[in-house]
C-alpha positions as CSV (number, residue, x, y, z in Angstrom):
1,X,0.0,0.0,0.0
2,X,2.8,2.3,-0.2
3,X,2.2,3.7,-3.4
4,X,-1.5,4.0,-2.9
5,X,-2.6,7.7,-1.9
6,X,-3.5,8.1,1.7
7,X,-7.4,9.0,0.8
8,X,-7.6,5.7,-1.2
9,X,-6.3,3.3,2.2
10,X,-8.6,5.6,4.0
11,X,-11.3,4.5,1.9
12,X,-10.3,0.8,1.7
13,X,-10.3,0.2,5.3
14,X,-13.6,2.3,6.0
15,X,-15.1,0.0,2.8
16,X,-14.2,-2.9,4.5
17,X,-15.3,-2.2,7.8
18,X,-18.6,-1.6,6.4
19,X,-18.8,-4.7,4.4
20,X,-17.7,-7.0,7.2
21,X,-20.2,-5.6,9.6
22,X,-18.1,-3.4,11.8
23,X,-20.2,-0.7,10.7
24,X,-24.2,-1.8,10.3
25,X,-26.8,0.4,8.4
26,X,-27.4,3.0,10.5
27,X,-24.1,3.7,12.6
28,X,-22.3,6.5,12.1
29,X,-18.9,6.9,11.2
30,X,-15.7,8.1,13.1
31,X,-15.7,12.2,13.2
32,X,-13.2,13.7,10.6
33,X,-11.5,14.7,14.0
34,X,-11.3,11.3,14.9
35,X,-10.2,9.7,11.5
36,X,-7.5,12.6,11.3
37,X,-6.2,11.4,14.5
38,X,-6.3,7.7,14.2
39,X,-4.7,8.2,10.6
40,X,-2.4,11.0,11.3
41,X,-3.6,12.6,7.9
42,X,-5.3,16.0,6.8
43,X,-8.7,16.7,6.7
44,X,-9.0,17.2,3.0
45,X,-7.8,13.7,2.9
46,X,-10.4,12.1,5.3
47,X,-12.8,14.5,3.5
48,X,-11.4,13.0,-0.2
49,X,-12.5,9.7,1.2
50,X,-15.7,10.0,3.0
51,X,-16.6,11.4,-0.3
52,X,-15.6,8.7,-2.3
53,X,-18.2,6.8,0.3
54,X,-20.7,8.6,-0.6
55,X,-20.2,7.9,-4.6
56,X,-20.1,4.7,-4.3
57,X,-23.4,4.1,-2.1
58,X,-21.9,2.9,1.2
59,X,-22.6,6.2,3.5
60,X,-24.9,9.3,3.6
61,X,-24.0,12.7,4.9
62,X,-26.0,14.1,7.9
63,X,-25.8,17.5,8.6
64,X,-25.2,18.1,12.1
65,X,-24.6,14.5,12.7
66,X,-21.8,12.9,10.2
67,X,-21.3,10.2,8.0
68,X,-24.1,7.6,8.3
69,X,-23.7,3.9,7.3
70,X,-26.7,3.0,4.3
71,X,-28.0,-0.1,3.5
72,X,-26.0,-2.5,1.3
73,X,-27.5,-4.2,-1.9
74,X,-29.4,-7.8,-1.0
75,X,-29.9,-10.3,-3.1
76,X,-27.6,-11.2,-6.3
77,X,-26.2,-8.1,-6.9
78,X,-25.5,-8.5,-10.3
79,X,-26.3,-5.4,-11.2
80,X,-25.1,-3.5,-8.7
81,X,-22.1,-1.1,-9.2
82,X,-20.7,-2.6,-6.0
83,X,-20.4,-5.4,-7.8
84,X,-21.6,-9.1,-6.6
85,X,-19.0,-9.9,-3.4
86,X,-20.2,-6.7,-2.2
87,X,-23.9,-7.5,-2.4
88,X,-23.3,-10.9,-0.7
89,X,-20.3,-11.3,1.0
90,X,-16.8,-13.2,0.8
91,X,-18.0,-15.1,3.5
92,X,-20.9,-16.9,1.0
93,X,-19.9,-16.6,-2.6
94,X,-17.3,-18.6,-4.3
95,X,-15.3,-18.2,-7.6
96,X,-14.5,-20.7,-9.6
97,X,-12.0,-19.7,-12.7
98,X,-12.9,-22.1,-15.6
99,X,-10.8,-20.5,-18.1
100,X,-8.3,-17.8,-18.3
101,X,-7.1,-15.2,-17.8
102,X,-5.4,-15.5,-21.5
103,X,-5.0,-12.7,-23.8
104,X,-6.8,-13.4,-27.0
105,X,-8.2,-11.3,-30.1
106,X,-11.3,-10.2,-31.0
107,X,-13.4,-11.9,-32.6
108,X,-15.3,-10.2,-36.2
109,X,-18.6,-10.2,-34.6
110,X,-19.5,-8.9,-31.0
111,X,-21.9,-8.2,-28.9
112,X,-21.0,-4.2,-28.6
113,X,-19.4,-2.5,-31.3
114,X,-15.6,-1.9,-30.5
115,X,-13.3,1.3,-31.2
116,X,-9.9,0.5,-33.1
117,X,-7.7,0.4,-30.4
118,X,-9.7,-2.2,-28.9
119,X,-9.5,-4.0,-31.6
120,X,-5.4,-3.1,-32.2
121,X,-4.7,-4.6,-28.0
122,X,-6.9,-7.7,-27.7
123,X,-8.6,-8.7,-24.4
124,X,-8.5,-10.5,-21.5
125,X,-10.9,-13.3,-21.6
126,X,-12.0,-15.5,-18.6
127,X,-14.5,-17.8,-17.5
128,X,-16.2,-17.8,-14.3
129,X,-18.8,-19.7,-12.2
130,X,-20.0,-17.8,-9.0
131,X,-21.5,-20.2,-6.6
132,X,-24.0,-18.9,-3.2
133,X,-23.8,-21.4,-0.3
134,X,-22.3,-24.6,-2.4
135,X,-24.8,-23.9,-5.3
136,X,-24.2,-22.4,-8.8
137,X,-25.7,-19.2,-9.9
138,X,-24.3,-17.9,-12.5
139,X,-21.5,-18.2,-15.1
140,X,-19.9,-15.2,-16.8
141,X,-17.6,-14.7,-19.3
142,X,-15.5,-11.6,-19.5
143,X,-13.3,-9.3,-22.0
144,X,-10.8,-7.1,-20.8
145,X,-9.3,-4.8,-23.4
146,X,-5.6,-5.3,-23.1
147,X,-5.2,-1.7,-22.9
148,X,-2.4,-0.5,-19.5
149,X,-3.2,-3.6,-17.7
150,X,0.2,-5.1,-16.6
151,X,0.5,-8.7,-15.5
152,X,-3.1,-8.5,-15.4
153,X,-3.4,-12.3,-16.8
154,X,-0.5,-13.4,-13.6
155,X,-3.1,-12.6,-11.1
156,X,-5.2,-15.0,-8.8
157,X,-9.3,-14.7,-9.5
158,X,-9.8,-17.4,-7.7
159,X,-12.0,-16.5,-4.6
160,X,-11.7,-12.5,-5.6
161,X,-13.7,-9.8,-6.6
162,X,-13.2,-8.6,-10.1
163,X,-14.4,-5.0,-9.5
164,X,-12.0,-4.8,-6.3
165,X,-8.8,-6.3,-8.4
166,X,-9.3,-3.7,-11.3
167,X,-10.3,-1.3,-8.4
168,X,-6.9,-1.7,-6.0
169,X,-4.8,-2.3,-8.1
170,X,-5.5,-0.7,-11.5
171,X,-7.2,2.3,-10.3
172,X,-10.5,1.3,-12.6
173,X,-13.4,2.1,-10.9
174,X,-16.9,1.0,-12.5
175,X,-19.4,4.1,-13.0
176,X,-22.4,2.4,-15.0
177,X,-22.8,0.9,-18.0
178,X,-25.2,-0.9,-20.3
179,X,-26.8,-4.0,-20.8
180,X,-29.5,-6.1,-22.3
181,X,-31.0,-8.7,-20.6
182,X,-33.4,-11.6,-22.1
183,X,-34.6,-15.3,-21.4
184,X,-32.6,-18.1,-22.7
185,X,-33.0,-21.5,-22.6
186,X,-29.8,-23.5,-21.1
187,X,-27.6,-25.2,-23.6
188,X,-25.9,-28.3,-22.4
189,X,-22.7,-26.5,-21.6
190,X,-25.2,-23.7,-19.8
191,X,-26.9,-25.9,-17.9
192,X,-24.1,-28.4,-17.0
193,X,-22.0,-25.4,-15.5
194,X,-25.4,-24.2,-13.6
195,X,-26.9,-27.8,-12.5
196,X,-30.2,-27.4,-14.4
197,X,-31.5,-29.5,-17.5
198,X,-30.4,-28.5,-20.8
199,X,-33.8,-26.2,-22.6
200,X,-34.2,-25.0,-18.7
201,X,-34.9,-21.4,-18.8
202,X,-32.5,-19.1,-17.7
203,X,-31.5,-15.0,-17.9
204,X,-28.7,-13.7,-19.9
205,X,-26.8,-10.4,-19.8
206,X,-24.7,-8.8,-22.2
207,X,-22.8,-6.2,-21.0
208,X,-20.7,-2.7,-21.5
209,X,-19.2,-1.8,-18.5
210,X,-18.0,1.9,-17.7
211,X,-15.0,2.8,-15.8
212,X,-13.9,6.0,-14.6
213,X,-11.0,5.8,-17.1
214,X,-11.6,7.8,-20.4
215,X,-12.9,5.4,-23.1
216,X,-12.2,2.2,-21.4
217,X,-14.8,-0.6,-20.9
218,X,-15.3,-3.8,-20.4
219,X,-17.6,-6.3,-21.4
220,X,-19.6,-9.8,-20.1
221,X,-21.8,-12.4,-21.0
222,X,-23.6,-12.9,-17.9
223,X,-26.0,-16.4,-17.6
224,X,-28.4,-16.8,-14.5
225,X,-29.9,-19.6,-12.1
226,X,-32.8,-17.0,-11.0
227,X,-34.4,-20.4,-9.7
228,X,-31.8,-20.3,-6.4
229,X,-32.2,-16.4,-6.0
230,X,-33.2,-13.0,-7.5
231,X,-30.7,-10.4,-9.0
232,X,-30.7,-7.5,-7.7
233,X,-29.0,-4.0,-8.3
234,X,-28.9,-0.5,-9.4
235,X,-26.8,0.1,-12.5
């Protein structure tokens, strides 16, 4: 963490807290007088981070009282911008890597329409089953353009959150995106990796992620179990 600026490990630990249940919806934060002191930092830097916080859905402002926990997404929070461990927990959801991370090139046709110098670096592709409390459900597969990622492929996904990877360590921070969702009917490969018969219906997402880096996106072909649990999310 020593390259990473002093708002940022500010923000990671209050994030954390929040998500493991230190702080519950509700509770209010430490004063800035207090995180100033406990950190030894400024108050523009507690302030940097509180804000971020805020952005990113995990606290409210009070005037007069502080910075108030907020509720955290339920469900399958496929859609949220918190991203899926978030919305459930470590503690519960599991990641299986099936394939990748391998650097590939694109193929002619895609789902989204890509700019040239997506096309000119190639993306990351990897497979992935998420599994809640020892049952499958979903499977996505993702594409990474291979733009200012270094030894993006050498990393563990095992277990991890893609959002917090590209988020720690890559300083890419999701702010939206778009999507189209339908009902499929499982293939055999669909329905092997998901436990359910093959022409069982199912939900698929396609979808272009936005980052808070200038023109860089990433995409996912997202297929549901919505039999174990509902998605849930803001996006």
């Amino acid at each position: 963490m020593a390259n990473t600026p002093r708002y940022k490990h500010l923000y990671e630990i209050l994030r954390k807290h929040i998500i493991d249940g230190v702080y519950k919806k509700g509770d209010l934060l430490p004063s800035e007088n207090e995180l100033c002191r406990v950190h030894r930092i400024t108050r523009p830097t507690v302030r940097h981070a509180l804000d971020s916080l805020v952005r990113d859905g995990f606290i409210k402002k009070q005037q007069g009282k502080g910075s108030i926990v907020s509720t955290l997404p339920q469900g399958i929070g496929i859609l949220s911008l918190k991203g899926t461990t978030t919305a459930i927990g470590l503690s519960n959801l599991k990641t299986k890597i099936l394939a990748g991370p391998e650097i590939r090139a694109w193929d002619q046709s895609f789902m989204f329409p890509l700019s040239d110098i997506e096309k000119e670096s190639g993306y990351v592709y990897m497979e992935r089953l998420r599994i809640l409390d020892g049952k499958p459900i979903f499977f996505d597969i993702n594409y990474l353009p291979n733009i200012n990622l270094p030894r993006f492929t050498a990393r563990s996904f095992e277990d991890r959150s893609l959002f917090d990877i590209l988020r720690k360590h890559y300083s890419i921070r999701v702010v939206g995106g778009e999507q189209r969702l339908k009902a499929i009917k499982a293939d055999e490969q669909i329905g092997r990796y998901l436990n359910v018969r093959k022409g069982s219906p199912i939900l698929h997402l396609e979808r272009k992620i936005a980052t808070n880096r200038v023109d860089y996106y990433f995409y996912s072909s997202v297929f549901c179990n919505t039999d174990i649990s509902a998605i849930y999310g803001t996006f």
